[in-house]
One Martini backbone bead per residue (centre of mass of N, CA, C, O) as a GRO file, in nm:
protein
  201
    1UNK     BB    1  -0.414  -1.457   0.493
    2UNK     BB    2  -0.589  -1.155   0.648
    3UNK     BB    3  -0.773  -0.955   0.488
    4UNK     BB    4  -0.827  -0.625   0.760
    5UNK     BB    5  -0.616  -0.408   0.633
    6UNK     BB    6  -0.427  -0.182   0.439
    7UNK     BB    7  -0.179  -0.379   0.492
    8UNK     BB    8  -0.277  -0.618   0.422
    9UNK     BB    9  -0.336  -0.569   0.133
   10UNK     BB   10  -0.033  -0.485   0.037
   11UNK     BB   11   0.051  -0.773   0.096
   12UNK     BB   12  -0.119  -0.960  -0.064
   13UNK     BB   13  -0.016  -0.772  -0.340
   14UNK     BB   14   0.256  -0.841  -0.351
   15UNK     BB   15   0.201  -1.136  -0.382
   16UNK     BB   16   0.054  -1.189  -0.568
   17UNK     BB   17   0.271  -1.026  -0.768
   18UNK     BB   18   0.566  -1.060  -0.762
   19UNK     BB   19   0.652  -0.736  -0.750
   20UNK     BB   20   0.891  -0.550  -0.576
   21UNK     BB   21   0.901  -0.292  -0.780
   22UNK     BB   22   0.594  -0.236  -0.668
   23UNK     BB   23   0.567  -0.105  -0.382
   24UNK     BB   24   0.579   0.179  -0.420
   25UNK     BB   25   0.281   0.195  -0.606
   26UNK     BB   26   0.041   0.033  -0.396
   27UNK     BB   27  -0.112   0.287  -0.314
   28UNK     BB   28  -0.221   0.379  -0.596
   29UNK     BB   29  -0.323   0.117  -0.679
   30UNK     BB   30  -0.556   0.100  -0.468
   31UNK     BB   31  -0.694   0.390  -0.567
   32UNK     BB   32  -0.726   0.285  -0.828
   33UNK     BB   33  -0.918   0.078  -0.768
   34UNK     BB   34  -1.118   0.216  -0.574
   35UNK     BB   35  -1.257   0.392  -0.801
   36UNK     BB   36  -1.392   0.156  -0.954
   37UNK     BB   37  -1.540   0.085  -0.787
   38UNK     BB   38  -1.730   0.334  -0.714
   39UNK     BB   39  -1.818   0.358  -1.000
   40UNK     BB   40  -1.931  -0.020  -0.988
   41UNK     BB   41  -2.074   0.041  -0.744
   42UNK     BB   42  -2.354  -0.047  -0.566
   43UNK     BB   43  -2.440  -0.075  -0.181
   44UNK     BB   44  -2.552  -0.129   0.145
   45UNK     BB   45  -2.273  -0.008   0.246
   46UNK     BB   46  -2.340   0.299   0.069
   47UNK     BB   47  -2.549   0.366   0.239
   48UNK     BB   48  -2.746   0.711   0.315
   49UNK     BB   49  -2.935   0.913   0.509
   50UNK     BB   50  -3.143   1.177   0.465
   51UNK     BB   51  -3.230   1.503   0.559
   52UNK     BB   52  -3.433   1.791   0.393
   53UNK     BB   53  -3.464   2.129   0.308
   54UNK     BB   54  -3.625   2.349   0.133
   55UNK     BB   55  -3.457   2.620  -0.066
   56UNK     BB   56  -3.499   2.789  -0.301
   57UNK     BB   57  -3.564   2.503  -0.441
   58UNK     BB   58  -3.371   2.360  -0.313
   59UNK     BB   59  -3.086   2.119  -0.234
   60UNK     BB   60  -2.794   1.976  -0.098
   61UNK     BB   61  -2.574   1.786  -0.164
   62UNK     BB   62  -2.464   1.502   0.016
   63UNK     BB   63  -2.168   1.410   0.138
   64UNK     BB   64  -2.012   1.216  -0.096
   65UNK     BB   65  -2.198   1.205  -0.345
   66UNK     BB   66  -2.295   0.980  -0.595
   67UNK     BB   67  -2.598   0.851  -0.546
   68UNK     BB   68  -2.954   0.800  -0.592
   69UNK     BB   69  -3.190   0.586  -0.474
   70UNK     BB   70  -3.420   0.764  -0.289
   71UNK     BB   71  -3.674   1.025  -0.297
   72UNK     BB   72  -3.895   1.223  -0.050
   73UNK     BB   73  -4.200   1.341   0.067
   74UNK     BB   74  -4.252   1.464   0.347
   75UNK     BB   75  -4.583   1.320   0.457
   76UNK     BB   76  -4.897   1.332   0.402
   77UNK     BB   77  -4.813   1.202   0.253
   78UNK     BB   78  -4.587   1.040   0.081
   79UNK     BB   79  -4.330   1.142  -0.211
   80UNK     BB   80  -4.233   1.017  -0.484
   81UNK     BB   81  -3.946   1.078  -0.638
   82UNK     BB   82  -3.863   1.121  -0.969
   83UNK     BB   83  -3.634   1.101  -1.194
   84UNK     BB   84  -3.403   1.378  -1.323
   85UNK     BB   85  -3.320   1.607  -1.547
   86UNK     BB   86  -3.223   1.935  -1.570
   87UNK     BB   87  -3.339   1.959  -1.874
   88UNK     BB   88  -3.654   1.824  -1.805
   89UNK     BB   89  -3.713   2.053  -1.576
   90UNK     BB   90  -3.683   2.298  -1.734
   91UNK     BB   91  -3.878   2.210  -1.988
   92UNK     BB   92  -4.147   2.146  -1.804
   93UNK     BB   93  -4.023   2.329  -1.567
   94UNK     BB   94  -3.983   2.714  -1.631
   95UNK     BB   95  -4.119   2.784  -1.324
   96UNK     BB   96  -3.893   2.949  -1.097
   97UNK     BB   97  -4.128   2.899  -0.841
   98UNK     BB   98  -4.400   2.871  -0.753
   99UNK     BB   99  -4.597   2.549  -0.766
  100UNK     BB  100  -4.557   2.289  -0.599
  101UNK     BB  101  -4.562   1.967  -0.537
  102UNK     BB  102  -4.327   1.773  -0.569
  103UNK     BB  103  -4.208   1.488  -0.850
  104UNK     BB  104  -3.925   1.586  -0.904
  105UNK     BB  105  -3.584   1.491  -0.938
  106UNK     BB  106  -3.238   1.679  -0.957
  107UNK     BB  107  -2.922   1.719  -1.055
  108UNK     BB  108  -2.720   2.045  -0.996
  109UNK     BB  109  -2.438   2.006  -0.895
  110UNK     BB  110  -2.483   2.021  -0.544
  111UNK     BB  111  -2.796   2.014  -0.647
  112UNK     BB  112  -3.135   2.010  -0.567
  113UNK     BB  113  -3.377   2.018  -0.817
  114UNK     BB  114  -3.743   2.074  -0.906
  115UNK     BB  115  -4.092   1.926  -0.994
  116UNK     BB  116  -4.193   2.144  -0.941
  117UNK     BB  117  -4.179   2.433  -0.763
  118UNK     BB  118  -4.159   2.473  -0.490
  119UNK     BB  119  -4.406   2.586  -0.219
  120UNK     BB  120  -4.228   2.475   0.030
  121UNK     BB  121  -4.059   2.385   0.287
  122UNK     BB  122  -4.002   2.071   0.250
  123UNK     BB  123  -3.930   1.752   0.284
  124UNK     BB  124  -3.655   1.542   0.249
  125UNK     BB  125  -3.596   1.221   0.190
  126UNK     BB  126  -3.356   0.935   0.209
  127UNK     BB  127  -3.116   0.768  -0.036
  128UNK     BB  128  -2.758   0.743  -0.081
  129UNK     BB  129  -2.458   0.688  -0.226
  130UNK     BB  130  -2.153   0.704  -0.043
  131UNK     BB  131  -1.855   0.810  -0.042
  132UNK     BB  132  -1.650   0.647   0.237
  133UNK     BB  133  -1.351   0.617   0.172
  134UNK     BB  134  -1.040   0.545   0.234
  135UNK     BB  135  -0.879   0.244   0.345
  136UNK     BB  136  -0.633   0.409   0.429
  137UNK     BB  137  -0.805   0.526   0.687
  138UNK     BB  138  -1.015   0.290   0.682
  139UNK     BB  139  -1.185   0.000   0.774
  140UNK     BB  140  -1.435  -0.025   0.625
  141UNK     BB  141  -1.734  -0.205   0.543
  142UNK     BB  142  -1.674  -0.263   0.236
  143UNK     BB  143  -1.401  -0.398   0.301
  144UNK     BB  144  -1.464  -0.621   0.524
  145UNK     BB  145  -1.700  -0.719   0.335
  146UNK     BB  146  -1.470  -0.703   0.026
  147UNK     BB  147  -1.168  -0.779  -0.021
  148UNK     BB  148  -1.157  -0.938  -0.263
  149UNK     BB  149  -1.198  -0.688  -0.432
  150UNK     BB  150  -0.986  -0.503  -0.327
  151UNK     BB  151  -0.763  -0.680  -0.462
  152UNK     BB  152  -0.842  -0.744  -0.757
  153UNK     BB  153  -0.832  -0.430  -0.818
  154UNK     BB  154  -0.539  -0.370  -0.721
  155UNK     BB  155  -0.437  -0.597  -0.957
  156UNK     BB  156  -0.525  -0.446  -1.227
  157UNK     BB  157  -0.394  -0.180  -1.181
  158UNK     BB  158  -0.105  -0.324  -1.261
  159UNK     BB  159  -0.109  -0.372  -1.566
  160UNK     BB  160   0.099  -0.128  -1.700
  161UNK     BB  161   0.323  -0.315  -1.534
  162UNK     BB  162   0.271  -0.656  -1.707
  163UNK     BB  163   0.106  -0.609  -1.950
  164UNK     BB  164   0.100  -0.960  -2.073
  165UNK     BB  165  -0.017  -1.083  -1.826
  166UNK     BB  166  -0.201  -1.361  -1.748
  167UNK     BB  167  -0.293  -1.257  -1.451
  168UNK     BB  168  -0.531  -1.038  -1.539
  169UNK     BB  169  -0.757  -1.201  -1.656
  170UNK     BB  170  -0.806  -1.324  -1.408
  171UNK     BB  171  -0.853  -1.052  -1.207
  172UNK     BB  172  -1.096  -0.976  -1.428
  173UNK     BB  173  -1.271  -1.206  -1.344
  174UNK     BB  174  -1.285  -1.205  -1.037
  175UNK     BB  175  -1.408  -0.910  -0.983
  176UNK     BB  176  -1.665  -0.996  -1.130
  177UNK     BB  177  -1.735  -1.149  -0.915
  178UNK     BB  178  -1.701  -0.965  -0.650
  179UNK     BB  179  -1.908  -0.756  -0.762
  180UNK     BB  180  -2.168  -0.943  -0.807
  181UNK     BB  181  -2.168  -1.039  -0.518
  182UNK     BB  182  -2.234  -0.767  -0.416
  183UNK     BB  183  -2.469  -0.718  -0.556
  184UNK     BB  184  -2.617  -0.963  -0.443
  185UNK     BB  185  -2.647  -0.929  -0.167
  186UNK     BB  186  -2.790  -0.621  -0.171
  187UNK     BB  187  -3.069  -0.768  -0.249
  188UNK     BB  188  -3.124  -0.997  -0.066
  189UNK     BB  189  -3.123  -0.799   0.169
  190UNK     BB  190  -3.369  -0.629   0.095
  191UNK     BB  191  -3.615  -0.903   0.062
  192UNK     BB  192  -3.548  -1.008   0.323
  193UNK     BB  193  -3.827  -1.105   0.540
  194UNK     BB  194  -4.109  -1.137   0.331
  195UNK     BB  195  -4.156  -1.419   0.240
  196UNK     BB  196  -4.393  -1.648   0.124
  197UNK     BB  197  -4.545  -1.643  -0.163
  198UNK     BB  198  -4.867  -1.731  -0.238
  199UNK     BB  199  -5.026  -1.795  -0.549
  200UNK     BB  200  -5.309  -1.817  -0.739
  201UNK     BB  201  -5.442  -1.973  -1.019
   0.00000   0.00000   0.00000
């Protein structure tokens, strides 16, 4: 059959689970496995880009972020921003005020803050991952292009529920499988279309 539905999922999984005591179960396991993908993939399904502008030093991280990807000062030329934690910006700018043109980013808790303390009201581009929501509400890009992923993570997820059961191992090879092959694919197409380069020795 075709995983291409959260229903077609939930069916997929009881096959292969062989086991009808868990259907009561179901939302909970792929929604378990669901935060497992969200933790340990990051890939060009997930990436969202952002326009922001600081303000009083600050901006706001983006609605549901996971991860900054890059991010840059818009401008003539443009910076990027180099990650950093907060309290290495505490640290080395420790001058919570206008001092230049930011070259550093940090997340603090819901806030981009910078370093140095930004001098004006730049703008801030970039991408960022992120939880693009459960598939229980839609069947969204990173469900339909790696079903294989959201199977395997749902079947792993009912582990505490099958005890010794070997093919929980097969489940957990096959996932790093389709985890693996999905940070492939997001690499492969990052590269794409850029020609074969050939240097002199």
């Amino acid at each position: 059959m075709s995983i291409t539905t959260y229903s077609e999922l939930k069916t997929a999984a009881t096959n292969w689970l062989r086991r009808g005591d868990l259907s009561s179960f179901l939302d909970d396991l792929v929604t378990v496995g669901e935060t497992r993908i969200f933790r340990e993939l990051r890939n060009k399904d997930m990436e969202t880009s952002f326009n922001s502008t600081i303000a009083s030093g600050t901006i706001s991280t983006p609605t549901s972020y996971i991860d900054l990807k890059f991010a840059y000062i818009d401008g003539s030329p443009t910076r990027r921003l180099k990650r950093r934690t907060n309290s290495w910006i505490y640290e080395n700018y420790p001058e919570r005020s206008s001092s230049g043109k930011p070259s550093f980013i940090a997340r603090e808790g819901s806030t981009f803050i910078f370093g140095p303390y930004s001098d004006s009201n730049h703008v801030v581009k970039g991408i960022y991952y992120k939880n693009i929501g459960p598939v229980s509400s839609s069947a969204h890009v990173l469900f339909t292009n790696n079903p294989d992923l959201y199977l395997y993570a749902t079947l792993c997820a009912a582990e505490p529920f099958l005890k010794n059961d070997k093919r929980v191992a097969l489940w957990e090879a096959e996932y790093g499988r389709a985890l693996a092959g999905a940070r492939k694919q997001s690499e492969d197409e990052e590269i794409s279309g850029g020609g074969l380069a050939i240097t002199a020795e």
